[in-house]
LOZA-315107 format. One record per residue (C-alpha): residue number from 0; residue in three letters; x, y, z. Coordinates in nm, 2 decimals. Layout:
% LOZA-315107
+-----+------+--------+--------+--------+
| seq | type |      u |      v |      w |
+-----+------+--------+--------+--------+
| NUM |  ALA |      X |      Y |      Z |
...
+-----+------+--------+--------+--------+
//
This chain:
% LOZA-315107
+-----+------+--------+--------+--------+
| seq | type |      u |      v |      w |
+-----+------+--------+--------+--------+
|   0 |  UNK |   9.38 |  11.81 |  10.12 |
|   1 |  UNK |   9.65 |  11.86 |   9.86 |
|   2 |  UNK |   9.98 |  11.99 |   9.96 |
|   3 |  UNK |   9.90 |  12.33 |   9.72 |
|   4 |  UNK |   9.55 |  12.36 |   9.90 |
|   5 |  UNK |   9.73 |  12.34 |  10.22 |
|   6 |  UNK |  10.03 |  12.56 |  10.14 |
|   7 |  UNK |   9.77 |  12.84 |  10.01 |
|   8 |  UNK |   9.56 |  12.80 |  10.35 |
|   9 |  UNK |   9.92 |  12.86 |  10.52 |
|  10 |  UNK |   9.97 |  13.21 |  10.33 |
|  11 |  UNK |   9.63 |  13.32 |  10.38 |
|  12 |  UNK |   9.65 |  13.30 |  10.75 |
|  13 |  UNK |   9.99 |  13.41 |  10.80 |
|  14 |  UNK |   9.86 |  13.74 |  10.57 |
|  15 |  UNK |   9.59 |  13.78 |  10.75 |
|  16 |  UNK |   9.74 |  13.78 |  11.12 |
|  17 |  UNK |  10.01 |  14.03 |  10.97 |
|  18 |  UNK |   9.71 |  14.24 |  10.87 |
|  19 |  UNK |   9.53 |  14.15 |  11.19 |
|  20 |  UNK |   9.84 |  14.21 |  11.44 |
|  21 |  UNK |   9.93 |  14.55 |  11.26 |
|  22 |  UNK |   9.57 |  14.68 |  11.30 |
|  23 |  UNK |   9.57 |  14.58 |  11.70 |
|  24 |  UNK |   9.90 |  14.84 |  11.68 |
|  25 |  UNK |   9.75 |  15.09 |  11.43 |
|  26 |  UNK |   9.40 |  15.09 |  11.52 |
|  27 |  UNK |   9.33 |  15.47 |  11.46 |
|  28 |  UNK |   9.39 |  15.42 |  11.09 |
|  29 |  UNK |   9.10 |  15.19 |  11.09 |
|  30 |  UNK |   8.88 |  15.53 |  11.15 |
|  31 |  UNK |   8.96 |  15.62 |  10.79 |
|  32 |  UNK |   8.67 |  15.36 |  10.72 |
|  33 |  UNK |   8.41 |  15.61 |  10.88 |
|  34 |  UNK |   8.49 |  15.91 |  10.59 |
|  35 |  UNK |   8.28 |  15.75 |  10.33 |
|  36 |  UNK |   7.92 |  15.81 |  10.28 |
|  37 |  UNK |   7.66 |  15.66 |  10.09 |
|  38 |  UNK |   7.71 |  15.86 |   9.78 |
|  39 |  UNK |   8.09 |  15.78 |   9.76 |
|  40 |  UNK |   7.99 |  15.43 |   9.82 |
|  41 |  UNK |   7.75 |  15.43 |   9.53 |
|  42 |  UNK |   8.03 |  15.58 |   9.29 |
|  43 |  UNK |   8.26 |  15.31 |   9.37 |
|  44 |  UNK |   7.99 |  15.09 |   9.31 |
|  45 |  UNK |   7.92 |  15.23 |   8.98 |
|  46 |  UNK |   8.25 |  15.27 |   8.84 |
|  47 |  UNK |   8.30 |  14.92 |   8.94 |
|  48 |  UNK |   7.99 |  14.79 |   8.77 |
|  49 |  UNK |   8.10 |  15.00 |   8.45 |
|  50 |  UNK |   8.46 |  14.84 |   8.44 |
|  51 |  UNK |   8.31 |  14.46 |   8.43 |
|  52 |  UNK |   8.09 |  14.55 |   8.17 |
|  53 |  UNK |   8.38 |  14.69 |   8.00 |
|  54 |  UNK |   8.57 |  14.34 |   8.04 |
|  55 |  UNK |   8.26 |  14.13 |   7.99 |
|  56 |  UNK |   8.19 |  14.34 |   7.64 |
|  57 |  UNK |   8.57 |  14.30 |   7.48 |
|  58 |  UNK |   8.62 |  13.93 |   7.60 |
|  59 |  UNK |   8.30 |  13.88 |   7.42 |
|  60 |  UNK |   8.41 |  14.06 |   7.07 |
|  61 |  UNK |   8.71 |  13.85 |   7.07 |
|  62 |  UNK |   8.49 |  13.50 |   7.17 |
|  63 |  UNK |   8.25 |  13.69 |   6.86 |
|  64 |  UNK |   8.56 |  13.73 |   6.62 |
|  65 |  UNK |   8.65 |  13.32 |   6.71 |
|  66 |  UNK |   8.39 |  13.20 |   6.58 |
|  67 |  UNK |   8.12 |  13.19 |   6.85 |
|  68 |  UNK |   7.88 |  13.37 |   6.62 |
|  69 |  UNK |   7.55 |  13.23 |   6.80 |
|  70 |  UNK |   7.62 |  13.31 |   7.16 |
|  71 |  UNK |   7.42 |  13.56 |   7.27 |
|  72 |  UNK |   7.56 |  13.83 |   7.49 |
|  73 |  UNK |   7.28 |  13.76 |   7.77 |
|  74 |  UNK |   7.45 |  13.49 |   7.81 |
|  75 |  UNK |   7.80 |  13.55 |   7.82 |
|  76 |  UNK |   7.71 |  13.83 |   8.04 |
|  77 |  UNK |   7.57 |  13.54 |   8.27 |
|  78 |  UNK |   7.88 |  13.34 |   8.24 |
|  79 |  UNK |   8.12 |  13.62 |   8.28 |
|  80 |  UNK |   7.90 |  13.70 |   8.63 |
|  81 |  UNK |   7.97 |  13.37 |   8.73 |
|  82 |  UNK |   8.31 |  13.30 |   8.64 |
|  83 |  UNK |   8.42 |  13.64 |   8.82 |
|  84 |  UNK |   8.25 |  13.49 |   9.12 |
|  85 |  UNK |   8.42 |  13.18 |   9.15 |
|  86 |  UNK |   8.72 |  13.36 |   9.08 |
|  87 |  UNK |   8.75 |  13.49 |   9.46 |
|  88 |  UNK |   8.70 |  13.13 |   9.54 |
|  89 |  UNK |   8.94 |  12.92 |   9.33 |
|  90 |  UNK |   9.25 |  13.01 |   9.17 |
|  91 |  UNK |   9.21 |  13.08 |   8.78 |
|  92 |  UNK |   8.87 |  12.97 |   8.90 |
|  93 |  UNK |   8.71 |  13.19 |   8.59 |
|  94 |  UNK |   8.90 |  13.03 |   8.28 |
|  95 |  UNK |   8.85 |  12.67 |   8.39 |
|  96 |  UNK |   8.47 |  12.77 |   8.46 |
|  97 |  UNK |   8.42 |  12.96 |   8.12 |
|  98 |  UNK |   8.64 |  12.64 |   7.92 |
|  99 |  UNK |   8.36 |  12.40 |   8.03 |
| 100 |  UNK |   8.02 |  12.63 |   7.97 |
| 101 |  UNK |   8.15 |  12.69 |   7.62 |
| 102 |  UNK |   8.29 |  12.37 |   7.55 |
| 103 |  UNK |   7.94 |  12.23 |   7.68 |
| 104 |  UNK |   7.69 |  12.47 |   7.49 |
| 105 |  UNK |   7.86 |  12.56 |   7.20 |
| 106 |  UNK |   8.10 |  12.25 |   7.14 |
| 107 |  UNK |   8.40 |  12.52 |   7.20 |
| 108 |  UNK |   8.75 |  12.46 |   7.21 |
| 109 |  UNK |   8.83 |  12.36 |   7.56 |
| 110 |  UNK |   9.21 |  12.49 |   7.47 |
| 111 |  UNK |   9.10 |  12.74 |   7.28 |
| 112 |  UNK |   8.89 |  12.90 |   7.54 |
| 113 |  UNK |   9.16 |  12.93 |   7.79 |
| 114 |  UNK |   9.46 |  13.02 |   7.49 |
| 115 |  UNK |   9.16 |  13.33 |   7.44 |
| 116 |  UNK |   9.15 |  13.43 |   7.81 |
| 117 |  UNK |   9.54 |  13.42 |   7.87 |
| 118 |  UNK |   9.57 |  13.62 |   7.53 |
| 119 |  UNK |   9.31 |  13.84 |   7.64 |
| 120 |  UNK |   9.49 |  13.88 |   8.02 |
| 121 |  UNK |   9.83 |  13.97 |   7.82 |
| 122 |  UNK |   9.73 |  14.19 |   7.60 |
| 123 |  UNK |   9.53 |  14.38 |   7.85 |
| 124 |  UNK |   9.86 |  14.38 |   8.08 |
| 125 |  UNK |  10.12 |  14.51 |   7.77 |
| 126 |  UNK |   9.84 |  14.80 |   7.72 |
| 127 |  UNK |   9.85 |  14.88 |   8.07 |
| 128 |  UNK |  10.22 |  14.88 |   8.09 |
| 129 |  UNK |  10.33 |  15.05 |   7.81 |
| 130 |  UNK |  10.03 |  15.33 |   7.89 |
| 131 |  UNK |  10.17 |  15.37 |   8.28 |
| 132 |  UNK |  10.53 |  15.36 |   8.15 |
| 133 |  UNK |  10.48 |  15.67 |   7.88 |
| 134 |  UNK |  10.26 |  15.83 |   8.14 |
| 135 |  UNK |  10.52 |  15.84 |   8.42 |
| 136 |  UNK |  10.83 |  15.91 |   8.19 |
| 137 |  UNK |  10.64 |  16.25 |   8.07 |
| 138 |  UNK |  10.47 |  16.30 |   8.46 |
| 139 |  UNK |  10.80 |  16.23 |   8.66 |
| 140 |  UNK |  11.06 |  16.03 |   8.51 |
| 141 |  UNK |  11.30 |  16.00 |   8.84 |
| 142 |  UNK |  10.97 |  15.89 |   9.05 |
| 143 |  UNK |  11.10 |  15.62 |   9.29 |
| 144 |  UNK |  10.89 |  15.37 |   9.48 |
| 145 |  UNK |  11.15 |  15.21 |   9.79 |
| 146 |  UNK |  11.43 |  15.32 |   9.60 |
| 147 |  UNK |  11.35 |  15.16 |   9.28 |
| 148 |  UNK |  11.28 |  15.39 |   8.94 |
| 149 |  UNK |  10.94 |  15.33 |   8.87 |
| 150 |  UNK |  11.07 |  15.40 |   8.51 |
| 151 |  UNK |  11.32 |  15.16 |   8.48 |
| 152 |  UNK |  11.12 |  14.90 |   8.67 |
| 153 |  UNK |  10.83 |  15.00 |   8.44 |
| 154 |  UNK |  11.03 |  15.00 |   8.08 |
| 155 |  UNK |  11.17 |  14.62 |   8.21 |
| 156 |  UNK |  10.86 |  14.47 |   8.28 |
| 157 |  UNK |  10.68 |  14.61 |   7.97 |
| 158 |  UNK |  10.97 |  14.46 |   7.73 |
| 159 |  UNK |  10.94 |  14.09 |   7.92 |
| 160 |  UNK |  10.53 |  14.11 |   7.83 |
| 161 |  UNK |  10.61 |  14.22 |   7.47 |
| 162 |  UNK |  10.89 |  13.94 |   7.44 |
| 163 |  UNK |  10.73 |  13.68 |   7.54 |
| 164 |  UNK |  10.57 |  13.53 |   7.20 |
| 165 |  UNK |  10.93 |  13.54 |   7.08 |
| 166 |  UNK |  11.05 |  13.34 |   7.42 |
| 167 |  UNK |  10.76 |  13.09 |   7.37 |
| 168 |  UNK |  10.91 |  13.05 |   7.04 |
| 169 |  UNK |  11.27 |  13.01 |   7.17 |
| 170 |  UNK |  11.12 |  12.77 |   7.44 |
| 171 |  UNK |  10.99 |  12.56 |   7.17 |
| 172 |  UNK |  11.29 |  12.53 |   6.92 |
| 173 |  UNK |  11.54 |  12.50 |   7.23 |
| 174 |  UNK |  11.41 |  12.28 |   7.47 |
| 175 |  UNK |  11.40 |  11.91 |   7.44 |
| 176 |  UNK |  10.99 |  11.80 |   7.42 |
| 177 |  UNK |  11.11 |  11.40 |   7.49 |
| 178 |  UNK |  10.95 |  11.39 |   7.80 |
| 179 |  UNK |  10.55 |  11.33 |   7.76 |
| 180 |  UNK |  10.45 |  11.60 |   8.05 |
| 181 |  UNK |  10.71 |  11.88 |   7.93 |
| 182 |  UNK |  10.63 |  11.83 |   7.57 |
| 183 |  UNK |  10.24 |  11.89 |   7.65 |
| 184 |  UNK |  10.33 |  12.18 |   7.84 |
| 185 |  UNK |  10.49 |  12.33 |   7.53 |
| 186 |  UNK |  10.24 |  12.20 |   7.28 |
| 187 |  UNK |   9.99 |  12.45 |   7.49 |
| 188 |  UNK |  10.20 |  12.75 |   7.54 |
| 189 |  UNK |  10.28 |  12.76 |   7.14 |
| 190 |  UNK |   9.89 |  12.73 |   7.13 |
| 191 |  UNK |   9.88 |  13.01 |   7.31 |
| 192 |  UNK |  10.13 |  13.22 |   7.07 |
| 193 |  UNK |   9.98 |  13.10 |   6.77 |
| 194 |  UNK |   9.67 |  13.23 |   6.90 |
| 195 |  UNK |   9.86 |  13.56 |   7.02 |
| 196 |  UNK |  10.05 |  13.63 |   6.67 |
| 197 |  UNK |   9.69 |  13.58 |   6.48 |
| 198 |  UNK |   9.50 |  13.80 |   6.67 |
| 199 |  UNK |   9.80 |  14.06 |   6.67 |
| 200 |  UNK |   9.78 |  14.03 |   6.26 |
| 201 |  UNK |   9.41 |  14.14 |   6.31 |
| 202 |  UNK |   9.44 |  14.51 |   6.34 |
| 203 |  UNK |   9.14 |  14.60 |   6.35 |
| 204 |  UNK |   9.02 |  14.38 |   6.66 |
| 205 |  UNK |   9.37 |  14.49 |   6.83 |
| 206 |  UNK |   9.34 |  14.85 |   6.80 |
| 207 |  UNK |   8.95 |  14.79 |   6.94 |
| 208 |  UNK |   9.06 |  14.61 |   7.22 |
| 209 |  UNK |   9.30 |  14.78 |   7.31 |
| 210 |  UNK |   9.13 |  15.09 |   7.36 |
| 211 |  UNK |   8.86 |  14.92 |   7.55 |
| 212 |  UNK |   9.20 |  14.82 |   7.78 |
| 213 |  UNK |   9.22 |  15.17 |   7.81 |
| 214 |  UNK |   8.88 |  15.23 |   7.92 |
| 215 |  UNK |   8.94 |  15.01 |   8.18 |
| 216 |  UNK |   9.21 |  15.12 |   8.31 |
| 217 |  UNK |   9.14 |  15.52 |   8.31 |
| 218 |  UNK |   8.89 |  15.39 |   8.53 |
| 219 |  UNK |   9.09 |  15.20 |   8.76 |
| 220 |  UNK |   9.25 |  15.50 |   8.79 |
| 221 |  UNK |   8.91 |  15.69 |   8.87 |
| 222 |  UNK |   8.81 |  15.42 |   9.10 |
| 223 |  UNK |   9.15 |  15.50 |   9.27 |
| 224 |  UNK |   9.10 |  15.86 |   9.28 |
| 225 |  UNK |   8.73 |  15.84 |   9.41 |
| 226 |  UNK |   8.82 |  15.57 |   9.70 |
| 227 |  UNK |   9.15 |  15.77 |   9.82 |
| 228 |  UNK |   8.91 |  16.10 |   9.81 |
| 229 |  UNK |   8.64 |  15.95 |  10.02 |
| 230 |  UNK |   8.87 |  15.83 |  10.27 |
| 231 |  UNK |   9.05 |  16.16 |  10.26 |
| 232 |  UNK |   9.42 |  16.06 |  10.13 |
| 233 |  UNK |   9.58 |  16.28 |   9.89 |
| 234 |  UNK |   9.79 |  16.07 |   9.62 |
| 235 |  UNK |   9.89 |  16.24 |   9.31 |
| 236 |  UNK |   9.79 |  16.07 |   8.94 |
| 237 |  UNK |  10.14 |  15.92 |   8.87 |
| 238 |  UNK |  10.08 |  15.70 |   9.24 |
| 239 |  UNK |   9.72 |  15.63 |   9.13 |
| 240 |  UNK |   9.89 |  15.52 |   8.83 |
| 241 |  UNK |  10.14 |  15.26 |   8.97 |
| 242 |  UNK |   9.90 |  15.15 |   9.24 |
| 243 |  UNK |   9.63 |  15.08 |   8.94 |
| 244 |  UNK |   9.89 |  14.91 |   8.78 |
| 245 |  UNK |  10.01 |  14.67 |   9.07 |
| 246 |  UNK |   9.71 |  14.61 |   9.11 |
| 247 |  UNK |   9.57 |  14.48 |   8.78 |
| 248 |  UNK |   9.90 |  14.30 |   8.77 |
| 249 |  UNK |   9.78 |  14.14 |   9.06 |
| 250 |  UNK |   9.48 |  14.00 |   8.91 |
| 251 |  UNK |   9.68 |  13.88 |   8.60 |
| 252 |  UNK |   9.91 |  13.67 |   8.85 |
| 253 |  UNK |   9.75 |  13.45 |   9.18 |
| 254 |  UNK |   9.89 |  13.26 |   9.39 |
| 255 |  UNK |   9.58 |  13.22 |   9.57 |
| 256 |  UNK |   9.24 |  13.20 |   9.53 |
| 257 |  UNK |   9.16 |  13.61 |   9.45 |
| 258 |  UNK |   9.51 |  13.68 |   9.57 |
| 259 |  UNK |   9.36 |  13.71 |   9.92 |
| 260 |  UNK |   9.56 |  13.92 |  10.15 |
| 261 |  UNK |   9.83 |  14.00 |   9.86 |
| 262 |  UNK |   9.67 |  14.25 |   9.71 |
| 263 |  UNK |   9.62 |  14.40 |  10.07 |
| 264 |  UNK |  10.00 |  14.36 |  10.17 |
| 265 |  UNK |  10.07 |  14.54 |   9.79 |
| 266 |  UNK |   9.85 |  14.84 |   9.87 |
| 267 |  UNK |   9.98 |  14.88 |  10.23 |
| 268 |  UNK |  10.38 |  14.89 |  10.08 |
| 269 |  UNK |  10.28 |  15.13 |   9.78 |
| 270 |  UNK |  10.08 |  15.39 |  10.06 |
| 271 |  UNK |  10.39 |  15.36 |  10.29 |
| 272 |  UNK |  10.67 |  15.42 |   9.94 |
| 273 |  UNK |  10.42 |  15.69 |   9.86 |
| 274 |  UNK |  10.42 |  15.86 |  10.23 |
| 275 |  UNK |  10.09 |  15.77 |  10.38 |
| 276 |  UNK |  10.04 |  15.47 |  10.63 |
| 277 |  UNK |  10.05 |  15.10 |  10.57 |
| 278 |  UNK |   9.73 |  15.05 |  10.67 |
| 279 |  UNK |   9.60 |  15.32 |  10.40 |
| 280 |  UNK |   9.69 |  15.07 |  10.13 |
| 281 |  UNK |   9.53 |  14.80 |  10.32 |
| 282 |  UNK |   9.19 |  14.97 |  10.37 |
| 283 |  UNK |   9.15 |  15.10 |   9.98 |
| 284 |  UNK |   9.25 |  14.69 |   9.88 |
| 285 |  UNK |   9.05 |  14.57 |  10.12 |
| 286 |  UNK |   8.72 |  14.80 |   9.97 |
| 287 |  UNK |   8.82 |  14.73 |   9.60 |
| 288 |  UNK |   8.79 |  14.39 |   9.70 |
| 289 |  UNK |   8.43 |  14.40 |   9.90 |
| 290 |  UNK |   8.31 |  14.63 |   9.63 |
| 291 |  UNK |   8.44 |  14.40 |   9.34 |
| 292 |  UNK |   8.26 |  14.09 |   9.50 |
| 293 |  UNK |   7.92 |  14.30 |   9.58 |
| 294 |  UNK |   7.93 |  14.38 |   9.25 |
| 295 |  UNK |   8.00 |  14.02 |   9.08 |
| 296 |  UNK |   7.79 |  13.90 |   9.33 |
| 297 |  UNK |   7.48 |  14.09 |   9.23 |
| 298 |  UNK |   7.57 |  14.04 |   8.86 |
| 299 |  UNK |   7.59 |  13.65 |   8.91 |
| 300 |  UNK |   7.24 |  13.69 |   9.10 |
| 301 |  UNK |   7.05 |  13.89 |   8.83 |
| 302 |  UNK |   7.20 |  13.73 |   8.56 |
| 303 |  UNK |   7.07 |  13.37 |   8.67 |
| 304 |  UNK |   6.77 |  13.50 |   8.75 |
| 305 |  UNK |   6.73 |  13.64 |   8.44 |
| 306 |  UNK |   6.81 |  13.31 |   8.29 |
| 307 |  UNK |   6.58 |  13.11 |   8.51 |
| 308 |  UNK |   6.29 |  13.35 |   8.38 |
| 309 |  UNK |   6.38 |  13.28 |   7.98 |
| 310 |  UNK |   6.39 |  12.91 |   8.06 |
| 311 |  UNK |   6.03 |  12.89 |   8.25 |
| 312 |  UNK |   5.91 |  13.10 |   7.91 |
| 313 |  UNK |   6.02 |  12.87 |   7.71 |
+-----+------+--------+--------+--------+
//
């Protein structure tokens, strides 16, 4: 076992007893569980299957727009399934996955593929940020989260997204590329800016997926809204907002296989800022996470079975 395997099986237990030990303490809260019925269930579900159809059907335009013309979208819906999956299991376990199927069945650009995903995760992320930061300026521009101005903290981390294709470019002018290792590292992050700068040049595809990034994350927001109703939490629509945004921030940036546990210990510190309990934040991660991987789960299932159907036909 590698030492990175090891130290990520290190931070997944200590999380988990954290989790585990405050429940033992807190186990009331775990009674919140019991306020949602079948029908809420089913509209988390829903909502959850509609935003991965949202993300499958953009990644695909841009894929489309690359040059992947014959790829049908039966397929990339099968692949998306899949790579989602795997995902929860292995850390950026989704672009290695999709690099290879494309690179296999359609000759694609290996680096190109995963330039395509990391453009697609930024621009998503810069959407997001500069929605949630206009939103909360207009809603309640002194809102604090532990003493820190969501604002501020907000208007900071949006400029660092929309700066970096200027840093990459900085990064490759100032820094010397004489070592074999460092200079391949650069080599692929001004990849990736060339492929951010030409797909910023085309408008049109920007402007459409960017409001797709929109979709998605209005209903994040809904998915919020719906979960913290069921389990009877009140949380008013700039806190949906910042939680939404942690958490698709969270997705962007792993440190372990489907950020196990972090995005749990990130709930249960915005809940407690916002007034409610730790464990609150806990419990709504902990079923956006079983309802995500029911839901990818199912999709990977149908998907290949689906596929194992066309095959036999033909």
């Amino acid at each position: 076992m590698s030492l990175k395997k090891l130290l990520q099986y290190l931070c997944v237990s200590i999380i988990l007893l954290l989790i585990v030990k405050y429940f033992i303490t807190h186990q009331e809260e775990l009674a919140l569980i019991t306020n949602i019925t079948f029908s809420d269930f089913i509209t988390l579900l829903v909502i959850t299957l509609a935003v991965n159809f949202v993300y499958a059907h953009r990644l695909f335009l841009i894929l489309k727009k690359l040059g992947l013309k014959q790829m049908s979208y039966l397929y990339w819906l099968k692949v998306f399934a899949i790579s989602r999956f795997i995902n929860f299991h292995i850390t950026q376990g989704a672009l290695v996955y999709r690099g290879m199927k494309l690179k296999k069945d359609f000759n694609f650009s290996y680096t190109a593929s995963i330039t395509t995903n990391i453009y697609f995760a930024w621009l998503e992320s810069s959407t997001i940020l500069i929605i949630s930061l206009g939103t909360i300026l207009i809603l309640n521009p002194m809102m604090k989260v532990s003493g820190i101005n969501v604002g501020i903290l907000l208007g900071l981390m949006t400029s660092a997204f929309l700066l970096l294709p200027y840093f990459l470019k900085f990064l490759r002018l100032n820094v010397d590329t004489q070592k074999r290792k460092l200079s391949w590292i650069l080599e692929r992050l001004m990849n990736f800016r060339q492929g951010m700068t030409e797909s910023i040049r085309d408008t049109q595809l920007t402007v459409v997926i960017s409001f797709y990034n929109l979709i998605t994350f209005l209903l994040q927001i809904l998915w919020l809204f719906f979960c913290c109703r069921a389990l009877a939490l009140n949380l008013e629509i700039q806190e949906l907002i910042v939680m939404a945004v942690a958490f698709q921030l969270s997705a962007v940036f792993k440190i372990i296989p489907g950020n196990f546990g972090v995005k749990e210990m990130i709930g249960g510190f915005l809940t407690e800022s916002f007034g409610l309990s730790f464990g609150s934040g806990i419990i709504i991660s902990g079923i956006s996470r079983f309802v995500i991987y029911l839901t990818v789960g199912l999709l990977g299932l149908i998907f290949s079975r689906i596929s194992i159907k066309s095959e036999e036909k033909t």
